[in-house]
C-alpha atoms as one frame of an Amber mdcrd trajectory, in Angstrom:
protein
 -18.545  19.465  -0.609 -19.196  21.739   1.941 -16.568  23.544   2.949 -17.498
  25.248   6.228 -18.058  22.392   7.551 -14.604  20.956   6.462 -10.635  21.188
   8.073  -7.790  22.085   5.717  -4.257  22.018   6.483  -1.128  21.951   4.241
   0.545  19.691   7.089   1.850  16.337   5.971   2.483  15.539   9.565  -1.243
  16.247  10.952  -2.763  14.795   8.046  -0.837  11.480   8.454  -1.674  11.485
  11.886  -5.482  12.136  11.095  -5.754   9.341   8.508  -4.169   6.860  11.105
  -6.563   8.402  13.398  -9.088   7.062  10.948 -10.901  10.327   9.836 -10.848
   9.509   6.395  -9.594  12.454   3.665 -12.202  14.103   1.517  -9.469  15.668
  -0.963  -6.358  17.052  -1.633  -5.871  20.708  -3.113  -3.177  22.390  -5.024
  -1.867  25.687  -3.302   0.525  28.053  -4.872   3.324  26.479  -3.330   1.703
  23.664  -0.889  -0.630  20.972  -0.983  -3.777  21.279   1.218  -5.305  18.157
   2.953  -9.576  18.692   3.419 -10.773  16.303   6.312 -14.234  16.612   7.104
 -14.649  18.772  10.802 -15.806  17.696  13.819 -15.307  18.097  17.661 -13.142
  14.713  17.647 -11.147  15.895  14.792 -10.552  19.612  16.696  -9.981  17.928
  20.054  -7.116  15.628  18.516  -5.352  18.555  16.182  -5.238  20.455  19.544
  -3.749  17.150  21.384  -1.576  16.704  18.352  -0.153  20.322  18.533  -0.262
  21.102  22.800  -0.972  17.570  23.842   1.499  15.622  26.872   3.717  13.198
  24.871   2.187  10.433  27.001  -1.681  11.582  26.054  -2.810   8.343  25.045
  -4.460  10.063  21.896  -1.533  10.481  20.554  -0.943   6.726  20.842  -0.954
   5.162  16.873   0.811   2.218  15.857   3.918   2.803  13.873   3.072   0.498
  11.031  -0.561   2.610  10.676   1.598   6.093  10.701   4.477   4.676   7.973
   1.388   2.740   5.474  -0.753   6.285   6.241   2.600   8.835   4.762   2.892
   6.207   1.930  -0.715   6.610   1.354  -0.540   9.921   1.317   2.307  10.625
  -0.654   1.148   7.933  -3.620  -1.988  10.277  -3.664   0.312  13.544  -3.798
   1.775  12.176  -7.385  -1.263  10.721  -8.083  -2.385  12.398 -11.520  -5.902
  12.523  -9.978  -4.673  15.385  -7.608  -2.546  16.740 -10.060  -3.319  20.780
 -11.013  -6.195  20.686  -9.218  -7.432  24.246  -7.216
């Protein structure tokens, strides 16, 4: 994996939001205290993290079904306990 051209964040919240955005999660690293959540990078993934973080509340790209952001969380969390992520670095 090539990791300049990947995005990490340790945000549960933008990494839900991601998934349900469809950009699809290359791993999940073990920090000293926090997880970290690698999604490969692109100008679509920057341009939504900065709608995400400074966006309007009614941008449209912030738009995603409710069902898609509550089955995305689960997702992620069942892969947070998973032992496949477990002590990883």
């Amino acid at each position: 994996m090539d990791e300049n051209k990947n995005y990490s964040t340790s945000s549960l919240n933008l990494a839900t939001f991601l998934c349900a955005k469809e950009f699809k999660l290359l791993d999940i690293k073990n920090g000293s205290r926090r997880k970290t959540f690698i999604f490969e990078d692109s100008d679509r993934l920057k341009n939504l993290i900065r709608i995400f973080n400074f966006g309007e509340v009614s941008d449209p790209e912030l738009m995603v079904n409710a069902r898609d952001i509550l089955q995305m969380l689960r997702n992620l969390k069942a892969k947070l306990y998973n032992s496949e992520y477990h002590n990883r670095e």
